[in-house]
VEXRO-822380 format. One record per residue (C-alpha): residue in one letter; residue number from 1; x, y, z. Coordinates in nm, 3 decimals, padded with zeros to 5 digits. Layout:
<r code="A" pos="NUM" east="X" north="Y" up="Z"/>
...
//
This chain:
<r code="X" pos="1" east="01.436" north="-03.020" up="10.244"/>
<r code="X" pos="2" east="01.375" north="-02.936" up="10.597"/>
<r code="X" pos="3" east="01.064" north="-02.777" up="10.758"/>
<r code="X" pos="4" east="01.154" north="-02.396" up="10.853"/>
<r code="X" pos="5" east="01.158" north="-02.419" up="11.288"/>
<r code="X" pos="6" east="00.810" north="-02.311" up="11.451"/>
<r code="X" pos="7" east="00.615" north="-02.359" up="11.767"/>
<r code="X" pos="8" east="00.331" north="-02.623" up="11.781"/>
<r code="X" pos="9" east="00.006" north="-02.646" up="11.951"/>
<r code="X" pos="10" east="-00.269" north="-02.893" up="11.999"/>
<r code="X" pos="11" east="-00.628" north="-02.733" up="12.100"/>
<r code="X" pos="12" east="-00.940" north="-02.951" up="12.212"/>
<r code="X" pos="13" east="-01.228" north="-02.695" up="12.165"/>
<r code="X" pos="14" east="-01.268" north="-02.418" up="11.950"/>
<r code="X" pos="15" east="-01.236" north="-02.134" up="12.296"/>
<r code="X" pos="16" east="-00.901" north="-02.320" up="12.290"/>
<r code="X" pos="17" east="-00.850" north="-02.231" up="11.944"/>
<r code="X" pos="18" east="-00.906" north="-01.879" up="11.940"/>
<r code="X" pos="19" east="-00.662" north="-01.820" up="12.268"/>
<r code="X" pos="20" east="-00.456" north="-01.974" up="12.019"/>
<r code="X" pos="21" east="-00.461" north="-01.755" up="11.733"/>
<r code="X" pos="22" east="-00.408" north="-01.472" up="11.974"/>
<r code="X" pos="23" east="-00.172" north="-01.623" up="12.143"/>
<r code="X" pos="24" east="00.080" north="-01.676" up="11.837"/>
<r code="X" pos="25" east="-00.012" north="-01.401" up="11.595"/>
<r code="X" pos="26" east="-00.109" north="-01.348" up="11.244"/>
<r code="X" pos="27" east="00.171" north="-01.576" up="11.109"/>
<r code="X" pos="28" east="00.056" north="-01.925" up="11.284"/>
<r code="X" pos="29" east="-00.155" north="-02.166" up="11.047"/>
<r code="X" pos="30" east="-00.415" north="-02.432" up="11.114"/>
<r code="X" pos="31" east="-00.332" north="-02.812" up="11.078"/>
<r code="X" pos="32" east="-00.598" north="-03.035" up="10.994"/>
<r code="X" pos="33" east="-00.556" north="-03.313" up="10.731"/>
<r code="X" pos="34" east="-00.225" north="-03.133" up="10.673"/>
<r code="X" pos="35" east="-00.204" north="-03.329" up="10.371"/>
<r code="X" pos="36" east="-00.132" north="-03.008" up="10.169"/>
<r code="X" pos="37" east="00.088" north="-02.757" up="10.449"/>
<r code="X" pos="38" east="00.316" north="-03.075" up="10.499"/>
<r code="X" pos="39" east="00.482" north="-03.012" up="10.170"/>
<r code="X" pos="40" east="00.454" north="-02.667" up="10.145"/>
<r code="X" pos="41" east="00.636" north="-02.691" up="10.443"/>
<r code="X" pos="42" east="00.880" north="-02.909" up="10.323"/>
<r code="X" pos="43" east="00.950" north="-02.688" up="10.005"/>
<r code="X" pos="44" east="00.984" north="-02.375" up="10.225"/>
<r code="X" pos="45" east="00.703" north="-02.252" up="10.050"/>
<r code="X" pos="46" east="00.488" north="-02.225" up="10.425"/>
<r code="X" pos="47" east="00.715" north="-02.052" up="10.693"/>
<r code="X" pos="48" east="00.458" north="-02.030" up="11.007"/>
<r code="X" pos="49" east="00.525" north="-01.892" up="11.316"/>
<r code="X" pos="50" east="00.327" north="-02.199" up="11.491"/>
<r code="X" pos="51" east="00.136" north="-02.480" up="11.344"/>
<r code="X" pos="52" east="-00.207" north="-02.525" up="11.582"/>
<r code="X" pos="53" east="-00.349" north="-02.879" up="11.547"/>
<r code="X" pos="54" east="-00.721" north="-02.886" up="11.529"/>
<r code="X" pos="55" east="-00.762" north="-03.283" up="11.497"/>
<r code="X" pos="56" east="-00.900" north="-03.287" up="11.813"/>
<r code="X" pos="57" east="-01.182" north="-03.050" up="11.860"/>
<r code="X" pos="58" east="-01.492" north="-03.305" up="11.859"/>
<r code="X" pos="59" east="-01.761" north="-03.009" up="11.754"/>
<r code="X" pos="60" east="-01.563" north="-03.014" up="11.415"/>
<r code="X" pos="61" east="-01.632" north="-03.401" up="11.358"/>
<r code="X" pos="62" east="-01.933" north="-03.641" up="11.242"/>
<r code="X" pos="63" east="-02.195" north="-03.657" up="11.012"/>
<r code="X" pos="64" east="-02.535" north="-03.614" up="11.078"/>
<r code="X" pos="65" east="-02.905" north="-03.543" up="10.946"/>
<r code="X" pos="66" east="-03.171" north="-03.224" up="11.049"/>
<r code="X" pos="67" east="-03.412" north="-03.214" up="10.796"/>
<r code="X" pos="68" east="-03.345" north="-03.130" up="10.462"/>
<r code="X" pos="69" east="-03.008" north="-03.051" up="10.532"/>
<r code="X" pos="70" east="-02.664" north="-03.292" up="10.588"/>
<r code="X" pos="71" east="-02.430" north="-03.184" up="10.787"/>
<r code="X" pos="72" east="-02.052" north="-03.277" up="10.766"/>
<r code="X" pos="73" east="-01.799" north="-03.191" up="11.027"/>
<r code="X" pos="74" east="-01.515" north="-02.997" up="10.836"/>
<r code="X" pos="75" east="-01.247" north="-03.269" up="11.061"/>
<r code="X" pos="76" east="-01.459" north="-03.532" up="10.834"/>
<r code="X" pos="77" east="-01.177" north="-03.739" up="10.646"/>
<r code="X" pos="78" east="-01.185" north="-03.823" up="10.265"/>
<r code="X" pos="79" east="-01.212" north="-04.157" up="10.342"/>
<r code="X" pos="80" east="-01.524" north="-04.125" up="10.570"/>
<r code="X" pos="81" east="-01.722" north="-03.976" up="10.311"/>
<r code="X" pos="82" east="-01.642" north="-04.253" up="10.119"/>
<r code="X" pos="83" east="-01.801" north="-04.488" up="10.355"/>
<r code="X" pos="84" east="-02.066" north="-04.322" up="10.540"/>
<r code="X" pos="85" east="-02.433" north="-04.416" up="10.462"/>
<r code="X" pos="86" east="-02.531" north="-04.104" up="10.563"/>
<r code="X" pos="87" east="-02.301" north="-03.948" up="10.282"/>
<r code="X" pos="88" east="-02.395" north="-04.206" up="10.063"/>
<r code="X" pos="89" east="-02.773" north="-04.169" up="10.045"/>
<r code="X" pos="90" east="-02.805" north="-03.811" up="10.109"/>
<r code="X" pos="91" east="-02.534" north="-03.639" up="09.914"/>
<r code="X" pos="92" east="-02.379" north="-03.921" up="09.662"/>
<r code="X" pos="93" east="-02.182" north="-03.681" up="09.485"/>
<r code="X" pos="94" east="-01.906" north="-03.678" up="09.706"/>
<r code="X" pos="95" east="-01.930" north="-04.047" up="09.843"/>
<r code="X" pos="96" east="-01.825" north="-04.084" up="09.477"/>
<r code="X" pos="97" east="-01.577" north="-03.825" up="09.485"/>
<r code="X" pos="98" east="-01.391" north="-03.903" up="09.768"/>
<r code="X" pos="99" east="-01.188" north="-04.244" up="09.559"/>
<r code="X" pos="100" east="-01.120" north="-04.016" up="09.304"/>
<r code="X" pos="101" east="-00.899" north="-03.770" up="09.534"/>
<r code="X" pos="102" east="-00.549" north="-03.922" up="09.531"/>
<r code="X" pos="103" east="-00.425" north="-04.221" up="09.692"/>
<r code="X" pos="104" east="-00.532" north="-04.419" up="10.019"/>
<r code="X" pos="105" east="-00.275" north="-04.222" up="10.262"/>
<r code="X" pos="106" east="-00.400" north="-03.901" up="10.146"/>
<r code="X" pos="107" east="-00.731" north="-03.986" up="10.143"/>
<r code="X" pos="108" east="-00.669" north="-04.110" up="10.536"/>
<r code="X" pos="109" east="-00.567" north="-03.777" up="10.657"/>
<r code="X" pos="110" east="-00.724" north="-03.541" up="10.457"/>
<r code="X" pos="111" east="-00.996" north="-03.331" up="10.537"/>
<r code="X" pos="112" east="-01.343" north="-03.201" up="10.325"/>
<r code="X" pos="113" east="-01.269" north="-02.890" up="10.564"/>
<r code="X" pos="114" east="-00.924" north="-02.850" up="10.453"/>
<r code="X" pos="115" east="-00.981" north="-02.924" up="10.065"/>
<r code="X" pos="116" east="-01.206" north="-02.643" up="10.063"/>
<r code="X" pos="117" east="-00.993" north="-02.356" up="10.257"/>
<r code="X" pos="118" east="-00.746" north="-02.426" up="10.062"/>
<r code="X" pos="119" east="-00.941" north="-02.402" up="09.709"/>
<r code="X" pos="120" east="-00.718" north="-02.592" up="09.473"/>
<r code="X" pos="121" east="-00.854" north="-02.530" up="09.151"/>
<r code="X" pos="122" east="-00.792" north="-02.918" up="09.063"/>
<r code="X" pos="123" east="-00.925" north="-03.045" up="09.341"/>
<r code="X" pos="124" east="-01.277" north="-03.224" up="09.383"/>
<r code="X" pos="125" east="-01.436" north="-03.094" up="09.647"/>
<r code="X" pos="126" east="-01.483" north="-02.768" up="09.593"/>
<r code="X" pos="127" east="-01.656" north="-02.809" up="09.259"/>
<r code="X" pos="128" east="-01.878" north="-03.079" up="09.413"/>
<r code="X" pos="129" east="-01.989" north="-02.851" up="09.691"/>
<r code="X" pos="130" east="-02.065" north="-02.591" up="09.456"/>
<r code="X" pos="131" east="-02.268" north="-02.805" up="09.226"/>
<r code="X" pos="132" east="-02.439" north="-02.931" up="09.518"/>
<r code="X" pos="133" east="-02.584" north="-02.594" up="09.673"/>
<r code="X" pos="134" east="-02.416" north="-02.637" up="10.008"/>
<r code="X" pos="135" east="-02.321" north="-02.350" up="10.243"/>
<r code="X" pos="136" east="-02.031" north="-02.336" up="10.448"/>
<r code="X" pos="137" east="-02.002" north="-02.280" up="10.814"/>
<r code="X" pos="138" east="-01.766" north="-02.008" up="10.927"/>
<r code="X" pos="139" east="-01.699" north="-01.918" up="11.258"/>
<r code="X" pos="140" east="-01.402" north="-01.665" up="11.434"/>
<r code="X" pos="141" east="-01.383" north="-01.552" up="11.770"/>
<r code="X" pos="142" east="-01.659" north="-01.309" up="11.696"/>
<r code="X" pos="143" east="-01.911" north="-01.596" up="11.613"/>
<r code="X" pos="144" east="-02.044" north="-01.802" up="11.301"/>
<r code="X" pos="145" east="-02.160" north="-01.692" up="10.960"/>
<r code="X" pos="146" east="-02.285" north="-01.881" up="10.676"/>
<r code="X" pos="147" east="-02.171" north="-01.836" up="10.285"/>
<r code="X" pos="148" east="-02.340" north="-01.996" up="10.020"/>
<r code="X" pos="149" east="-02.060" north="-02.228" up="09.845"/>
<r code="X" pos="150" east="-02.072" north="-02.067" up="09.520"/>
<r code="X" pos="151" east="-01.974" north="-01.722" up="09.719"/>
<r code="X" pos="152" east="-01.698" north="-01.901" up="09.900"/>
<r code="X" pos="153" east="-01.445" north="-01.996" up="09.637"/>
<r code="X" pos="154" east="-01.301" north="-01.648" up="09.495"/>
<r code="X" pos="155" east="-01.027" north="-01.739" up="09.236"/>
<r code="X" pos="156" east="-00.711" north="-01.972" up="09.261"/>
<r code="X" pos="157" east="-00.627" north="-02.062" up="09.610"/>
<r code="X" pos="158" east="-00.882" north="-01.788" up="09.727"/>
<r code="X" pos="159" east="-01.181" north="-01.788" up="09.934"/>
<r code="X" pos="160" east="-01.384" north="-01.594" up="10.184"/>
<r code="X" pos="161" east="-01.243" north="-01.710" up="10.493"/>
<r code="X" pos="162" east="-01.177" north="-01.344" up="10.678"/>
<r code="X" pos="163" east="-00.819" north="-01.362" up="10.915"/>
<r code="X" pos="164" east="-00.907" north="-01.526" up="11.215"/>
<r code="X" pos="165" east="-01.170" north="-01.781" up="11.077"/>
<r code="X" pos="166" east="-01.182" north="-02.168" up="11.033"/>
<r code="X" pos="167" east="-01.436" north="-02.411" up="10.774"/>
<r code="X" pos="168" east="-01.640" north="-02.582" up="11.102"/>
<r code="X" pos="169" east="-01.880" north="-02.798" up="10.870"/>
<r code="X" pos="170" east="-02.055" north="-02.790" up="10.534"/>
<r code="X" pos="171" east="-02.404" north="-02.807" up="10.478"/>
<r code="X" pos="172" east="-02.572" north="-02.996" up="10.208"/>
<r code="X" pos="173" east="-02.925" north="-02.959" up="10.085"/>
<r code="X" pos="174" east="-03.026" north="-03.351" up="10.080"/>
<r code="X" pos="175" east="-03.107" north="-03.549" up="09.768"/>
<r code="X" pos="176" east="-03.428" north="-03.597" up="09.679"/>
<r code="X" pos="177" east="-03.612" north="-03.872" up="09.437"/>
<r code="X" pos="178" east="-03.548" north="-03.664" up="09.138"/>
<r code="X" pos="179" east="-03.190" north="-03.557" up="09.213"/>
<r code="X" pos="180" east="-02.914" north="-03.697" up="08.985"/>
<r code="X" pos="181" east="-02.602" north="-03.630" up="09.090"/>
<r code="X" pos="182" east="-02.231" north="-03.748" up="08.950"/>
<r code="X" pos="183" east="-01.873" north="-03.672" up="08.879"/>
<r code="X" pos="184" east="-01.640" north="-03.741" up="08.628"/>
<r code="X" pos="185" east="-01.297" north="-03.689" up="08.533"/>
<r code="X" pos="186" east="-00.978" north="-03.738" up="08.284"/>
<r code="X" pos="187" east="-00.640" north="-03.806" up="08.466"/>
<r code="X" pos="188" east="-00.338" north="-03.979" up="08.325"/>
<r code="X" pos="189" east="-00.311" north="-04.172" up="08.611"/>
<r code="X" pos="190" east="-00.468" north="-04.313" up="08.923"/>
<r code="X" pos="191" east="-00.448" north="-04.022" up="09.165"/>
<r code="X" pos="192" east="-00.310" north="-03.808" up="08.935"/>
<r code="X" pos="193" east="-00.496" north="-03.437" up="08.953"/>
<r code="X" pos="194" east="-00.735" north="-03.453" up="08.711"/>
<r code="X" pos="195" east="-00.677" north="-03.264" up="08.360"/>
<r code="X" pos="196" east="-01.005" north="-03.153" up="08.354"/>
<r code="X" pos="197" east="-01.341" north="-03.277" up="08.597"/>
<r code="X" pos="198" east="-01.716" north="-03.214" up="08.577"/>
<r code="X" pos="199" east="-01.970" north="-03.230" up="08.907"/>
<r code="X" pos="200" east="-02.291" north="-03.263" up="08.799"/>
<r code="X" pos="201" east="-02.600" north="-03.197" up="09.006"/>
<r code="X" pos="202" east="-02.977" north="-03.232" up="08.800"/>
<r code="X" pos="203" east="-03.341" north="-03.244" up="08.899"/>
<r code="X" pos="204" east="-03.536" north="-03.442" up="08.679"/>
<r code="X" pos="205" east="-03.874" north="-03.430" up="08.715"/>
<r code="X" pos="206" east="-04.069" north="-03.688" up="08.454"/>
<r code="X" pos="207" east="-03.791" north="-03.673" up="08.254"/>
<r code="X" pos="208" east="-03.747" north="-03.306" up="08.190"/>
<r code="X" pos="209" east="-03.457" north="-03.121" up="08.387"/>
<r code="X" pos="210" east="-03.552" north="-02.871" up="08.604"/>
<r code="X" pos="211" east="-03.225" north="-02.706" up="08.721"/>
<r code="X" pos="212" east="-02.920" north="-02.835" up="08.620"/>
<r code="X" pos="213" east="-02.560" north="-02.716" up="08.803"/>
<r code="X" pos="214" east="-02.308" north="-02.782" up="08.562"/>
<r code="X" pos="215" east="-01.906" north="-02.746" up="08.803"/>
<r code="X" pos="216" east="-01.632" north="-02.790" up="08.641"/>
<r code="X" pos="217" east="-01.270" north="-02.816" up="08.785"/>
<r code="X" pos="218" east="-00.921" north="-02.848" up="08.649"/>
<r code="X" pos="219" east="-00.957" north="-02.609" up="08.392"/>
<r code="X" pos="220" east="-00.954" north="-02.272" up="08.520"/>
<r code="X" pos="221" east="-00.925" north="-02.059" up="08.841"/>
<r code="X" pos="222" east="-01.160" north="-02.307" up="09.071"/>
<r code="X" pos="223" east="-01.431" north="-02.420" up="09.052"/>
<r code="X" pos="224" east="-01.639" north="-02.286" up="08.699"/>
<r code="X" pos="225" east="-02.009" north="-02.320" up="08.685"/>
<r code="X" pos="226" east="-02.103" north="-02.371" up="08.335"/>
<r code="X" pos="227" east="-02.387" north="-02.144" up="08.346"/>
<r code="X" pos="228" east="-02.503" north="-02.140" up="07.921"/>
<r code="X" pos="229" east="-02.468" north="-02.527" up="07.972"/>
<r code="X" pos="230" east="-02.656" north="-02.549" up="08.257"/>
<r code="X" pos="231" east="-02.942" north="-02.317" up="08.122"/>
<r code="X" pos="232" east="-02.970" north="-02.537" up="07.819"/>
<r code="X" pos="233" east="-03.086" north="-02.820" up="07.964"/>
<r code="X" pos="234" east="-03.329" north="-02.666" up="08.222"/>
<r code="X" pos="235" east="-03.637" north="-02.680" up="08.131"/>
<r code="X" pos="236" east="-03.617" north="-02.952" up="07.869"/>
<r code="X" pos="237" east="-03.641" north="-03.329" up="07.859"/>
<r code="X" pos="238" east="-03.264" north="-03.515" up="07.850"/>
<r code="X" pos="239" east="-03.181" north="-03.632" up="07.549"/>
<r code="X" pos="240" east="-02.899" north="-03.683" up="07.309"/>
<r code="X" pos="241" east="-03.020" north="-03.349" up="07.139"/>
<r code="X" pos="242" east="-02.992" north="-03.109" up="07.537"/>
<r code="X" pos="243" east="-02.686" north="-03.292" up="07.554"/>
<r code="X" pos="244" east="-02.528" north="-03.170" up="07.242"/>
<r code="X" pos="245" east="-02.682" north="-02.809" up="07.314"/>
<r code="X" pos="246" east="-02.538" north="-02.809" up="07.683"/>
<r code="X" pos="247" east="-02.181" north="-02.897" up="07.490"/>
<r code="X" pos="248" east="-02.207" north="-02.647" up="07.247"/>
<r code="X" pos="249" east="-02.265" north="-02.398" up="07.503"/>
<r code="X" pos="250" east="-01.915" north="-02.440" up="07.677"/>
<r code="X" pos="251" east="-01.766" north="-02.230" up="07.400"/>
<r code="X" pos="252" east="-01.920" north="-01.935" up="07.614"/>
<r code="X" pos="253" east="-01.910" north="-02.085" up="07.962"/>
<r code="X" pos="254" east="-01.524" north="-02.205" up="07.986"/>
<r code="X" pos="255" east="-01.172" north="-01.979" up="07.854"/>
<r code="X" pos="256" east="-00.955" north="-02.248" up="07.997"/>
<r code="X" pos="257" east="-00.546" north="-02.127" up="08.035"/>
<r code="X" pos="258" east="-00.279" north="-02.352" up="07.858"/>
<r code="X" pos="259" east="-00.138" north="-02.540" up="08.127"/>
<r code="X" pos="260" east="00.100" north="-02.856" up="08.177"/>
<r code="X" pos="261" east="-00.146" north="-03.071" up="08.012"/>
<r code="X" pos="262" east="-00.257" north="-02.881" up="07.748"/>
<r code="X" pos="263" east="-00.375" north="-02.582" up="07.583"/>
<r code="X" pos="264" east="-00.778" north="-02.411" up="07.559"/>
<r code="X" pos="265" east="-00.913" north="-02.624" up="07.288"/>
<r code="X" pos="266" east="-00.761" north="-02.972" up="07.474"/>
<r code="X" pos="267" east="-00.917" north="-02.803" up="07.746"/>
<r code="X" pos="268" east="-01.242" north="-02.743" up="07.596"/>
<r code="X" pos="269" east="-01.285" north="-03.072" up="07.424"/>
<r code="X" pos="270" east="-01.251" north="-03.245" up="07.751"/>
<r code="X" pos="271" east="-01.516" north="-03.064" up="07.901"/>
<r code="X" pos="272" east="-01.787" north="-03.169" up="07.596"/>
<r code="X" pos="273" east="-01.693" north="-03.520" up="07.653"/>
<r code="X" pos="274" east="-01.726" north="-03.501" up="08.035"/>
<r code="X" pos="275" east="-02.105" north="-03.370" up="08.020"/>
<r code="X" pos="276" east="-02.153" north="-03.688" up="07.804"/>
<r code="X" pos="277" east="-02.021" north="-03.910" up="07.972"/>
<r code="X" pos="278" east="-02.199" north="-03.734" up="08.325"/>
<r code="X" pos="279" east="-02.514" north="-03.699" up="08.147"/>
<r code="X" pos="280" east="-02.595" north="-04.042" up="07.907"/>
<r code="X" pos="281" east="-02.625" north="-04.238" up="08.213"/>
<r code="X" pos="282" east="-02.952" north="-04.104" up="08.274"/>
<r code="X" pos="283" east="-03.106" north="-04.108" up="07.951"/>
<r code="X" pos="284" east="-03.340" north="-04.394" up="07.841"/>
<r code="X" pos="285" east="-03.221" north="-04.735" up="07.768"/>
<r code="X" pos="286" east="-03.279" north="-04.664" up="07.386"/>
<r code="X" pos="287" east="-03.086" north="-04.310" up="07.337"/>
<r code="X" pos="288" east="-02.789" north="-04.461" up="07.560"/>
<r code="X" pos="289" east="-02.786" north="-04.729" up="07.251"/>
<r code="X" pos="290" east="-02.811" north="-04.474" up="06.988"/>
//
């Protein structure tokens, strides 16, 4: 199918931008990665007035340290936080996320700001971030704002992006010697969306946990924080026996829908074998073997 006819424009700067917007009304969208407008545009399902191409703003691009805080540009592409060390040694979580998001073209164009404004409920990033305690940086014509990630994503393919206002970069809190941080997922195949996916973000302090951020994605609305399996292992040692209690607890954290893979109890299942799988790696040598 054919994309619907519309006016395009390519803006270097973010004053550029907003003329913009004005300029072509409330029906124009933003292209970044694109990787998810192309084909709603090719099913018809996206009818803009004009597509405005942000690719080359440079104050939405690059990685970078202040503090105790990483900063990623919302331009930066799936496949850079898969290879930069800054990503790599400060927030892990998505270095290791970023293979998992479907297939080497996608992962080429996509963007970490366009993942998260467009809050697929299967999709990585948005549970990562959450997990993570990063805040997003929002900014409009009337200036920037900041919203804690867990505020951001508001149900399926909803956020708190106001009319007017772009993702310009995501900031991390960075790991520390007692972070543990991983994801996990079940797909049926390589770069498949994944039936069901866990982000996982501990402090472990001499072996006891002491805050745990259990995300899940793929099996609800966005991204679900498991909060009665977080708060069981908070405050306690990791072992075998937190484990079991933080899977028990999903049966009040997670009402999953029946959807094309399966129904709530699939659903559910999945999820108690994810925090296993997340969570044994960092047990001792002797209760991995048990």
């Amino acid at each position: 199918m054919k994309w619907p006819a519309m006016g395009y424009a390519r803006v270097e700067s973010l004053d550029e931008l907003w003329r913009a917007l004005d300029a072509a009304g409330p029906e124009a969208q933003i292209l970044a990665g694109g990787q998810s407008l192309l084909a709603t545009l090719a099913f018809r399902l996206s009818a803009p007035s004009t597509l405005i191409d942000i690719t080359r703003i440079a104050a939405l691009k690059g990685v970078s340290v202040a503090g105790t805080v990483l900063r990623i540009g919302a331009l930066t592409r799936h496949a850079d936080l898969a290879r930069d060390p800054l990503v790599a040694r400060h927030a892990p979580m998505l270095a290791e996320a970023a293979p998992l998001i479907a297939h080497p073209a996608i992962r080429n164009r996509g963007t970490i700001g366009g993942s998260l404004a467009l809050a697929d409920p299967a999709a990585e990033l948005p549970a990562c971030v959450v997990a993570l305690g990063a805040t997003l940086v929002l900014a409009s014509r009337a200036g920037e704002r900041r919203v804690p990630a867990a505020d951001f994503f508001q149900g399926l393919f909803t956020t708190a992006l106001d009319a007017g206002e772009i993702i310009t970069a995501v900031e991390v809190p960075v790991a520390t010697a007692t972070s543990r941080q991983t994801i996990v997922e079940v797909t049926r195949r390589s770069g498949d969306y994944a039936m069901a996916g866990l982000a996982a973000a501990l402090e472990v302090d001499g072996g006891v946990v002491t805050s745990a951020r259990l995300v899940f994605f793929g099996i609800g609305s966005g991204a679900e924080v498991a909060r009665g399996a977080s708060a069981a292992l908070t405050g306690k040692a990791l072992s075998a026996e937190t484990i079991a209690a933080a899977q028990a607890a999903l049966d009040g954290d997670l009402d999953p829908p029946t959807d094309l893979h399966g129904g709530p109890e699939m659903k559910r299942h999945l999820a108690r074998v994810l925090i296993r799988r997340a969570l044994t790696a960092y047990l001792a040598p002797t209760e991995q073997a048990a």
